[in-house]
ZATOR-846229 format. One record per atom (N, C-alpha, C): residue in three letters; x, z, y; chain; residue number from 1. Coordinates in steps of 0.02 Angstrom, whole numbers. Each point is the difference from the previous one (the first is absolute). Layout:
N
+-------+--------+--------+--------+-------+-------+
! marke !     c1 !     c3 !     c2 ! pakol ! vexlo !
+-------+--------+--------+--------+-------+-------+
!   ALA !      X !      Z !      Y !     A !   NUM !
...
+-------+--------+--------+--------+-------+-------+
***
This chain:
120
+-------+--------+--------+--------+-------+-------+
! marke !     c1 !     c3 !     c2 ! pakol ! vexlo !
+-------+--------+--------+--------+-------+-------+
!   UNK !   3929 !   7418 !  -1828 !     A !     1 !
!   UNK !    -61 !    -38 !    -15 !     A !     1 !
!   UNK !    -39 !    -12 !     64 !     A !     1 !
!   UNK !    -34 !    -61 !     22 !     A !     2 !
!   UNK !    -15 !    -33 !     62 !     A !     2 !
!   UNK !    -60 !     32 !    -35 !     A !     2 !
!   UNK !    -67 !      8 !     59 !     A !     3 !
!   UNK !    -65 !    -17 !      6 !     A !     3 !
!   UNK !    -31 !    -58 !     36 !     A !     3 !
!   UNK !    -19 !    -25 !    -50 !     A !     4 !
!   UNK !    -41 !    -50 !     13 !     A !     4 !
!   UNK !    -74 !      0 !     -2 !     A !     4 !
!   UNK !    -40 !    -15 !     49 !     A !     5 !
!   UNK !    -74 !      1 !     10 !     A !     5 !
!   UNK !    -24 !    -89 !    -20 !     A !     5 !
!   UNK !    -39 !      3 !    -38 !     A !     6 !
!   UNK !    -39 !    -85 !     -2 !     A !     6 !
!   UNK !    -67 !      2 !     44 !     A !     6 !
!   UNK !    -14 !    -44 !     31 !     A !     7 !
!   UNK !    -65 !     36 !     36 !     A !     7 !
!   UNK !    -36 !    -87 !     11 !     A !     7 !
!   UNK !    -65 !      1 !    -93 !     A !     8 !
!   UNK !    -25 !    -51 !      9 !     A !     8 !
!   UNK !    -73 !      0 !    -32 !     A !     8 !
!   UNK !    -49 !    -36 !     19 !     A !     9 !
!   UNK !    -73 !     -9 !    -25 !     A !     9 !
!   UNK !     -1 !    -34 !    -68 !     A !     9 !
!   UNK !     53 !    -42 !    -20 !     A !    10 !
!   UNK !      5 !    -14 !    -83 !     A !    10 !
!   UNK !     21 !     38 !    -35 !     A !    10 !
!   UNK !    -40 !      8 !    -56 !     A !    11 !
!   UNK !     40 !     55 !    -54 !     A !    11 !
!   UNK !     45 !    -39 !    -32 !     A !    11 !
!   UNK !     -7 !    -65 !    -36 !     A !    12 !
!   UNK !     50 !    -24 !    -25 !     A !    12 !
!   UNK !     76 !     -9 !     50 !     A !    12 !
!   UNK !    -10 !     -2 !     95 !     A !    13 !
!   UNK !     71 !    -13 !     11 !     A !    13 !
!   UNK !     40 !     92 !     -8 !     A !    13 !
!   UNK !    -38 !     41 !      9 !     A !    14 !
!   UNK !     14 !     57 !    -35 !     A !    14 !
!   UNK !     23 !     31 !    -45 !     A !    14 !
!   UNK !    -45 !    -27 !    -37 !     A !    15 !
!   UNK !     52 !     15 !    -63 !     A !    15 !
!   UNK !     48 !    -43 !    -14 !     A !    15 !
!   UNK !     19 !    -65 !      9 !     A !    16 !
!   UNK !     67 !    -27 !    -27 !     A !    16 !
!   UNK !     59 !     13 !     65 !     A !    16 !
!   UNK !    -16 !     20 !     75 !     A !    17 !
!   UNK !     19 !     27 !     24 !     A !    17 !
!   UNK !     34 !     88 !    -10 !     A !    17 !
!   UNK !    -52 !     21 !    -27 !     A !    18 !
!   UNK !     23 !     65 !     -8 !     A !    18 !
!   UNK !     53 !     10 !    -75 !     A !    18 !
!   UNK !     -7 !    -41 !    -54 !     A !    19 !
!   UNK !     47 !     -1 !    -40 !     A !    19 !
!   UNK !     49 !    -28 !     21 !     A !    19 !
!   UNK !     -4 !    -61 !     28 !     A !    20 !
!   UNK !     60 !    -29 !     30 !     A !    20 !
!   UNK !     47 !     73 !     55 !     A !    20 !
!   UNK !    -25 !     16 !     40 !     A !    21 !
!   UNK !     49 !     62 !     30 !     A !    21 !
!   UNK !      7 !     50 !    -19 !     A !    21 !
!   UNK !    -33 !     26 !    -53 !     A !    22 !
!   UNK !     11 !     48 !    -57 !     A !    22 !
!   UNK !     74 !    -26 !    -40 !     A !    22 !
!   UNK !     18 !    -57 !    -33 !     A !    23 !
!   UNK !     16 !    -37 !    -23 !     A !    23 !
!   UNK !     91 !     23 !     42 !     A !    23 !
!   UNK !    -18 !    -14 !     44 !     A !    24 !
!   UNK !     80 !    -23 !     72 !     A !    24 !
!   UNK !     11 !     75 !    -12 !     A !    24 !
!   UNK !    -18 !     57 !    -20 !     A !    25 !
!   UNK !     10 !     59 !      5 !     A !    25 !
!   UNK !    -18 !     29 !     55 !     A !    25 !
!   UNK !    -71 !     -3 !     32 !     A !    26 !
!   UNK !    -41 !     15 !     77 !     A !    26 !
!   UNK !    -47 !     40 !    -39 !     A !    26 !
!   UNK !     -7 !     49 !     57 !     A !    27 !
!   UNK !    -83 !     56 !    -11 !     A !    27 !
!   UNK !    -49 !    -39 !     36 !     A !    27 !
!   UNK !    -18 !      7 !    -22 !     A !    28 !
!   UNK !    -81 !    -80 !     13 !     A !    28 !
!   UNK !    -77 !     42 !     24 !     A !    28 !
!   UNK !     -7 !    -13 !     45 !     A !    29 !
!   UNK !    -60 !     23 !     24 !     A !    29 !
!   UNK !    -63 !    -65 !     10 !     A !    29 !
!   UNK !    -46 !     12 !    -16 !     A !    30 !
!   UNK !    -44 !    -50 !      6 !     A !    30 !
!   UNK !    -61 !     21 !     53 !     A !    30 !
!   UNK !    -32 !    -45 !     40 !     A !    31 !
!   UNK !    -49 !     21 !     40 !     A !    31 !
!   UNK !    -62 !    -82 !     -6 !     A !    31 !
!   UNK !    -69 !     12 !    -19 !     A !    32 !
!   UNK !    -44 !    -47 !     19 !     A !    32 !
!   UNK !    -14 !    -14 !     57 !     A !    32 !
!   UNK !     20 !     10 !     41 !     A !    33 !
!   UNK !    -42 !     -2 !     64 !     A !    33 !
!   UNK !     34 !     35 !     59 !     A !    33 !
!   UNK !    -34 !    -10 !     71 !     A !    34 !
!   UNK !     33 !     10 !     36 !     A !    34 !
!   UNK !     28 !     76 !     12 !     A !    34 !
!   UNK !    -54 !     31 !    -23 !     A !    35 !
!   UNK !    -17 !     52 !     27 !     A !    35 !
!   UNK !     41 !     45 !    -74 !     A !    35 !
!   UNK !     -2 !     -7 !    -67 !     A !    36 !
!   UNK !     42 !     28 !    -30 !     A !    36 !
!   UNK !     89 !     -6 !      7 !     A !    36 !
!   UNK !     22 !    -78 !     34 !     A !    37 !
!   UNK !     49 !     -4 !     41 !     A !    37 !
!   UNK !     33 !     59 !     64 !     A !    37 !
!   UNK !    -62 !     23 !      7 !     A !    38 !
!   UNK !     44 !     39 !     93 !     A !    38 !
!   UNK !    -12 !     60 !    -41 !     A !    38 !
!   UNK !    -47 !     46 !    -71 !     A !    39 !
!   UNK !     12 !     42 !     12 !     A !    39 !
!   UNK !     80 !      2 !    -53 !     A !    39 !
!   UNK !      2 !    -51 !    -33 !     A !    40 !
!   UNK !     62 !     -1 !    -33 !     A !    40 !
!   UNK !     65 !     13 !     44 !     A !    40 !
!   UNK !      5 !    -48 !     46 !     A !    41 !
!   UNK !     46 !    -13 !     37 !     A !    41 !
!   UNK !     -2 !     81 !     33 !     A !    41 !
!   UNK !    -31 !     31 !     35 !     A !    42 !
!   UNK !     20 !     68 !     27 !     A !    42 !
!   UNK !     -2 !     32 !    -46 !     A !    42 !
!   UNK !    -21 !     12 !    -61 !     A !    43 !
!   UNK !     13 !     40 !    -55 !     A !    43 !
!   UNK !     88 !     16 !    -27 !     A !    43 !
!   UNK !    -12 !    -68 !    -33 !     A !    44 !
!   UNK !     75 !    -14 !    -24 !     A !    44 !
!   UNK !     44 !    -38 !     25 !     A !    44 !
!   UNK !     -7 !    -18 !     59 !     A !    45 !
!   UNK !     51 !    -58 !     48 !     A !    45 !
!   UNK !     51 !    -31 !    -54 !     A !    45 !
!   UNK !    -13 !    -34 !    -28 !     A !    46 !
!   UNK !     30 !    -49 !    -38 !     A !    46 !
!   UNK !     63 !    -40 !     53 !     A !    46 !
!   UNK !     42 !    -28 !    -47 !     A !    47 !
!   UNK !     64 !    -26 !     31 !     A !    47 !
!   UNK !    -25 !    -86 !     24 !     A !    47 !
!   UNK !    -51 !    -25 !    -39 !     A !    48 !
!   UNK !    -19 !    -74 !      9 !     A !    48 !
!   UNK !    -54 !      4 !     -4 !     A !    48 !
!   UNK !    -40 !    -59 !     10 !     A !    49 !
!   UNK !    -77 !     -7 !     -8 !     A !    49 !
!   UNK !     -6 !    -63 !     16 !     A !    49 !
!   UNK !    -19 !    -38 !    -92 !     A !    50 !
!   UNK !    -20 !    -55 !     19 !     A !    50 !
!   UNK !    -96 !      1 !      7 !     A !    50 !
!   UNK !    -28 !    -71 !     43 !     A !    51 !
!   UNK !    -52 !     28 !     16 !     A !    51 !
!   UNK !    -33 !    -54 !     21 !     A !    51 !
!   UNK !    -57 !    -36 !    -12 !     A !    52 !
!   UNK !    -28 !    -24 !     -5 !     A !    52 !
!   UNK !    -61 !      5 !     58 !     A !    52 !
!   UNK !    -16 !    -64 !     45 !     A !    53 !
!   UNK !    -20 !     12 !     71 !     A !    53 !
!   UNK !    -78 !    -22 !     -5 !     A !    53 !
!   UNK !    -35 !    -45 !    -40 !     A !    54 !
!   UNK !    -72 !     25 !     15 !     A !    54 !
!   UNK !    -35 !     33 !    -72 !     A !    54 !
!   UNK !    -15 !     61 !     21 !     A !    55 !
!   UNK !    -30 !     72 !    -34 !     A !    55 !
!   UNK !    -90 !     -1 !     18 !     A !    55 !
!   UNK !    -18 !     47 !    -32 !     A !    56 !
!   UNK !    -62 !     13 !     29 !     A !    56 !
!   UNK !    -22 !     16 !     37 !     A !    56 !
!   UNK !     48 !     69 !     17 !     A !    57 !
!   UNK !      9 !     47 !     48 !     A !    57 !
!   UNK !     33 !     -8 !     53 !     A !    57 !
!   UNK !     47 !     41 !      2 !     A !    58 !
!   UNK !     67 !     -3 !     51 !     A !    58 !
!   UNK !     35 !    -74 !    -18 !     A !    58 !
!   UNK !     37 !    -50 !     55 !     A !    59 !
!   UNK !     38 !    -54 !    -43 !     A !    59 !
!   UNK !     44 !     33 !     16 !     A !    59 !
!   UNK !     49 !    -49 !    -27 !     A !    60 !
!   UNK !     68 !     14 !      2 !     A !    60 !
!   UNK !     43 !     -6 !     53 !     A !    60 !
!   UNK !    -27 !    -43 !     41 !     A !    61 !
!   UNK !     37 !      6 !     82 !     A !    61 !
!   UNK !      3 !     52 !     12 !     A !    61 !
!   UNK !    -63 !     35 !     15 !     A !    62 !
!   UNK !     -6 !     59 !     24 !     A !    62 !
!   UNK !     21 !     89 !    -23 !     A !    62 !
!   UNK !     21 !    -41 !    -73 !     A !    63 !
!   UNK !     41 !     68 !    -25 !     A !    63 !
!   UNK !     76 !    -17 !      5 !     A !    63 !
!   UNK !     17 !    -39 !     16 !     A !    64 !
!   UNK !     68 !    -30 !      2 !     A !    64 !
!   UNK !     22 !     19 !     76 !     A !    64 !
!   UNK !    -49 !     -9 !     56 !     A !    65 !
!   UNK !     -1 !     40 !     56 !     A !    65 !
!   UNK !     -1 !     56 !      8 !     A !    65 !
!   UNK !    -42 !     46 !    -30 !     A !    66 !
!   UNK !      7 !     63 !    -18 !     A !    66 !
!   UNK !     62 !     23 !    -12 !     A !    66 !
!   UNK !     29 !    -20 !    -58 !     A !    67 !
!   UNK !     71 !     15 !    -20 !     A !    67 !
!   UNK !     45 !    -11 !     53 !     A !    67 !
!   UNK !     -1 !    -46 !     22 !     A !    68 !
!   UNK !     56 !    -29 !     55 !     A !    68 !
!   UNK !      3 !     43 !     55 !     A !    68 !
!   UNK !    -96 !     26 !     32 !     A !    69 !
!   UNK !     12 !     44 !     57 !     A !    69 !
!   UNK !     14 !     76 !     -3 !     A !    69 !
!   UNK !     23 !     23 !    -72 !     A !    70 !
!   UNK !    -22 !     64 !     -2 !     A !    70 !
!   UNK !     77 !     31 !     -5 !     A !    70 !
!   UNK !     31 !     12 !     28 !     A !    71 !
!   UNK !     75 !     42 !     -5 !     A !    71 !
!   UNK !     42 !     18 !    -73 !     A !    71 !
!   UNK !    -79 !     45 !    -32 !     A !    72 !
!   UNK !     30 !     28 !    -57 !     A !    72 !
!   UNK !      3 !    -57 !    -57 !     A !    72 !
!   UNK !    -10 !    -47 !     14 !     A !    73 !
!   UNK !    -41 !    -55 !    -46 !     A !    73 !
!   UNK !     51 !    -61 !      2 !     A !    73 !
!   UNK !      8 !    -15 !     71 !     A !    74 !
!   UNK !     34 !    -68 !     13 !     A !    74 !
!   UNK !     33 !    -46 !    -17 !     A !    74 !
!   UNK !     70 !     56 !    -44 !     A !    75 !
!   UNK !     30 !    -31 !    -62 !     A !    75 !
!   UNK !     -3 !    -17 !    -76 !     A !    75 !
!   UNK !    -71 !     18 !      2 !     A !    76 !
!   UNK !    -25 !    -55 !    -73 !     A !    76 !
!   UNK !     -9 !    -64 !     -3 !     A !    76 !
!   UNK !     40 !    -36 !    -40 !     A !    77 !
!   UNK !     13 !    -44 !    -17 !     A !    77 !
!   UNK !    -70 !    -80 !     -2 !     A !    77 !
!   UNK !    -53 !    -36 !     35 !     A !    78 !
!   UNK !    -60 !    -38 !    -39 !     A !    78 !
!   UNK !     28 !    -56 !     12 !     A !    78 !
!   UNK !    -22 !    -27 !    -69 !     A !    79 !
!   UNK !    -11 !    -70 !    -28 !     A !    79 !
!   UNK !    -66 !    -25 !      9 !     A !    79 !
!   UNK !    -11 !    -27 !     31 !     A !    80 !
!   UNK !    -69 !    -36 !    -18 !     A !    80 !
!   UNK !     -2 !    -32 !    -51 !     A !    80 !
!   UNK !    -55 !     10 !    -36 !     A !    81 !
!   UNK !     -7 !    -52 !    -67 !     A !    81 !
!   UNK !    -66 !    -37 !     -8 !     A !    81 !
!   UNK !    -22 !    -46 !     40 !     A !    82 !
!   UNK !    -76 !    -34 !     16 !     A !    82 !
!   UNK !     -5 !    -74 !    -20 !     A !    82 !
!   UNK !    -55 !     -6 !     -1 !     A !    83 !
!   UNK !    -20 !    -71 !     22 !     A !    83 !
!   UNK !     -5 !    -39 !     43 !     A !    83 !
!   UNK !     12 !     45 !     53 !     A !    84 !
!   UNK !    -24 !    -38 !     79 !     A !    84 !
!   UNK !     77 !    -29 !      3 !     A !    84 !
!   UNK !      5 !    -43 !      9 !     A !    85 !
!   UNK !     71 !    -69 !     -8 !     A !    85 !
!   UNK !     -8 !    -33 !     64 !     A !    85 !
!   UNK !    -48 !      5 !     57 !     A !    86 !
!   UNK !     27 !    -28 !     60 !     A !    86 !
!   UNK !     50 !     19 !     59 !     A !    86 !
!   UNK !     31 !    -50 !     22 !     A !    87 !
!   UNK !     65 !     28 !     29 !     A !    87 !
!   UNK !    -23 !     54 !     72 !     A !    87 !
!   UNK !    -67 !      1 !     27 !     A !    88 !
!   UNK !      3 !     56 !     35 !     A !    88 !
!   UNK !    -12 !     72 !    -42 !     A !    88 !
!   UNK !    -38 !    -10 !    -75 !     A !    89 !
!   UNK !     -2 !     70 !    -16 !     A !    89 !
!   UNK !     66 !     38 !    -21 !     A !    89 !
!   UNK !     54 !    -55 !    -41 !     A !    90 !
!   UNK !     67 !      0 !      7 !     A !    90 !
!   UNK !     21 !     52 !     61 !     A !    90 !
!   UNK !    -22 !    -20 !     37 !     A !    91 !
!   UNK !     65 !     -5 !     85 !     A !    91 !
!   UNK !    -44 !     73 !     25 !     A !    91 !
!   UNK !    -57 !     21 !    -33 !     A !    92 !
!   UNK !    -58 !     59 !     26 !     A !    92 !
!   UNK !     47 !     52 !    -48 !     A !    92 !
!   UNK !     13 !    -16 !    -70 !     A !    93 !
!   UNK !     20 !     50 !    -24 !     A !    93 !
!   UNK !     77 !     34 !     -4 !     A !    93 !
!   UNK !     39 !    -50 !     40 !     A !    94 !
!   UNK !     64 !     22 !      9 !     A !    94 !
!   UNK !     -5 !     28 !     71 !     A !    94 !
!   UNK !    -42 !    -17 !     24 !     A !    95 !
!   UNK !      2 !     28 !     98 !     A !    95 !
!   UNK !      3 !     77 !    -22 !     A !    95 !
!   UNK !    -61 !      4 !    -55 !     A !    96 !
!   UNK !    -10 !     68 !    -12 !     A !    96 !
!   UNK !     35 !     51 !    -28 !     A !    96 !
!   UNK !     63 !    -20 !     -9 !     A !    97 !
!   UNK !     53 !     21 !    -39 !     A !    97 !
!   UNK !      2 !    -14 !    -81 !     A !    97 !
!   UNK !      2 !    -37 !    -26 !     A !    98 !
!   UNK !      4 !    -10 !    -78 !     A !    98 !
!   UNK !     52 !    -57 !      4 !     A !    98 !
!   UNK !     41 !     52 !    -47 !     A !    99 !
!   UNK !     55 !    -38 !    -32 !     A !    99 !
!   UNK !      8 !    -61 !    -34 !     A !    99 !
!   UNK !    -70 !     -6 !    -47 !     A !   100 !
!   UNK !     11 !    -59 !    -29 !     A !   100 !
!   UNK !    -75 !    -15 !      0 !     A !   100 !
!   UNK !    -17 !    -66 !     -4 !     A !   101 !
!   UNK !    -66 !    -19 !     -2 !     A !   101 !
!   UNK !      7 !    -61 !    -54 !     A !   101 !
!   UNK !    -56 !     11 !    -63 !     A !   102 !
!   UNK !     -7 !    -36 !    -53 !     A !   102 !
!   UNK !    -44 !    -15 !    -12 !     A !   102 !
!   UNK !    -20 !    -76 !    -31 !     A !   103 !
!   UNK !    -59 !    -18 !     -3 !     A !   103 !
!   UNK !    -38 !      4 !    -84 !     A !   103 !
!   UNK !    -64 !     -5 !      4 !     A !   104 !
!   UNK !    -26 !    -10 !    -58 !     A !   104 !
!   UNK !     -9 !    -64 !    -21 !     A !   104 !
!   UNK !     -3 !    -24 !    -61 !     A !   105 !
!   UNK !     22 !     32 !    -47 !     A !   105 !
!   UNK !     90 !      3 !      6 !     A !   105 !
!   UNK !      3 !     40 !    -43 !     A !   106 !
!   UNK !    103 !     29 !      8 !     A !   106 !
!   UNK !     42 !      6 !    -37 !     A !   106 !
!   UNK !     58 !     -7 !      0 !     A !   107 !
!   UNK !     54 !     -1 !    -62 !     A !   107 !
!   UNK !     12 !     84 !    -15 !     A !   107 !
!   UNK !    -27 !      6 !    -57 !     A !   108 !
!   UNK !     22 !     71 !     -7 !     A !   108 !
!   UNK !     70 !     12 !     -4 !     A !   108 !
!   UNK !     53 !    -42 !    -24 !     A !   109 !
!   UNK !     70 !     10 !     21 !     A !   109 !
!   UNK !     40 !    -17 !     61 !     A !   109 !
!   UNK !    -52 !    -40 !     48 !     A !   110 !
!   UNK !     26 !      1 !     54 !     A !   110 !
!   UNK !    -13 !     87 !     47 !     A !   110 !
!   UNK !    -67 !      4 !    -23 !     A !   111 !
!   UNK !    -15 !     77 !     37 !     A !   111 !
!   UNK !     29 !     69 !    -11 !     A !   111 !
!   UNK !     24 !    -15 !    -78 !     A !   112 !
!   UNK !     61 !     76 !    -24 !     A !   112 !
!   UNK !     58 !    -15 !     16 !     A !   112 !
!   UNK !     22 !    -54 !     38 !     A !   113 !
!   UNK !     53 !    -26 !     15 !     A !   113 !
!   UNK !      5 !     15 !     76 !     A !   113 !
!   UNK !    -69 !    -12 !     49 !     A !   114 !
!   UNK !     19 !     25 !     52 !     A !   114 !
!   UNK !    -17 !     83 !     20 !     A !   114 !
!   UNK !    -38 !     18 !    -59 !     A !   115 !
!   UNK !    -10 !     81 !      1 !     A !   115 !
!   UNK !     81 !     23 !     -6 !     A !   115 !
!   UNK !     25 !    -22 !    -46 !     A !   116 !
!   UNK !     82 !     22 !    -17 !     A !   116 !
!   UNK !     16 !     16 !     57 !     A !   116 !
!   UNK !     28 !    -79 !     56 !     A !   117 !
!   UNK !     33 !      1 !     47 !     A !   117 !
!   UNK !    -30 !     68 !     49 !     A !   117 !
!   UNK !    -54 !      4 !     11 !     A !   118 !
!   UNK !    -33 !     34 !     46 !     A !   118 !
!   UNK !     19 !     53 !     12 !     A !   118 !
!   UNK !     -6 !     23 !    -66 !     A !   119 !
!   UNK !     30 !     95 !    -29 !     A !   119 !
!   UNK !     47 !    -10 !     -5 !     A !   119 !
!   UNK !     63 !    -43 !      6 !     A !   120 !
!   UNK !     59 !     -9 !    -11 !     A !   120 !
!   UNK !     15 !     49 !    -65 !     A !   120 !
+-------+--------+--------+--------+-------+-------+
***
């Protein structure tokens, strides 16, 4: 069983997110915010983390950097899952290491489709 972290300021993409990877057979972790994100992520280092880049708090660049610079961390898996759709925030969030970058609004079967591939 994969862990999966959701890490977003909507409750509704949350919850149909979190049933949806409940659903694929994933342990589903949820975080509001930035800051319930990092203590998740060092808590339970989840295998993926999709994650959503403007927060209240911490964004999501910057926890996506986090992850990327931290040794014990590095190989978790982020998706971005945002709104920001311009081709430099695109090209900001793959510099930063993320595997896949998705826009809002989103195909929920395109996204359990590339969660699949991810976790192989």
């Amino acid at each position: 069983m994969k862990k999966i972290l959701i890490v977003d300021d909507d409750p509704y993409i949350l919850m149909s997110l979190e049933f949806l990877m409940k659903k694929g057979g994933n342990e589903v972790m949820i975080a509001r915010n930035g800051t319930e994100a990092l203590d998740a992520i060092n808590t339970n280092k989840p295998d993926l983390v999709i994650l959503d880049i403007m927060m209240p708090d911490v964004d999501g660049y910057s926890i996506c950097s986090y992850i990327k610079s931290t040794d014990s961390l590095k190989d978790i898996i982020v998706v971005f899952l945002t709104a920001k759709t311009q081709e430099a925030d695109v090209e900001k969030g793959l510099a930063l290491g993320a595997a896949k970058y998705l826009s809002k609004p989103f195909s929920t079967r395109e996204l359990v489709k590339e969660v699949k591939a991810l976790l192989g």
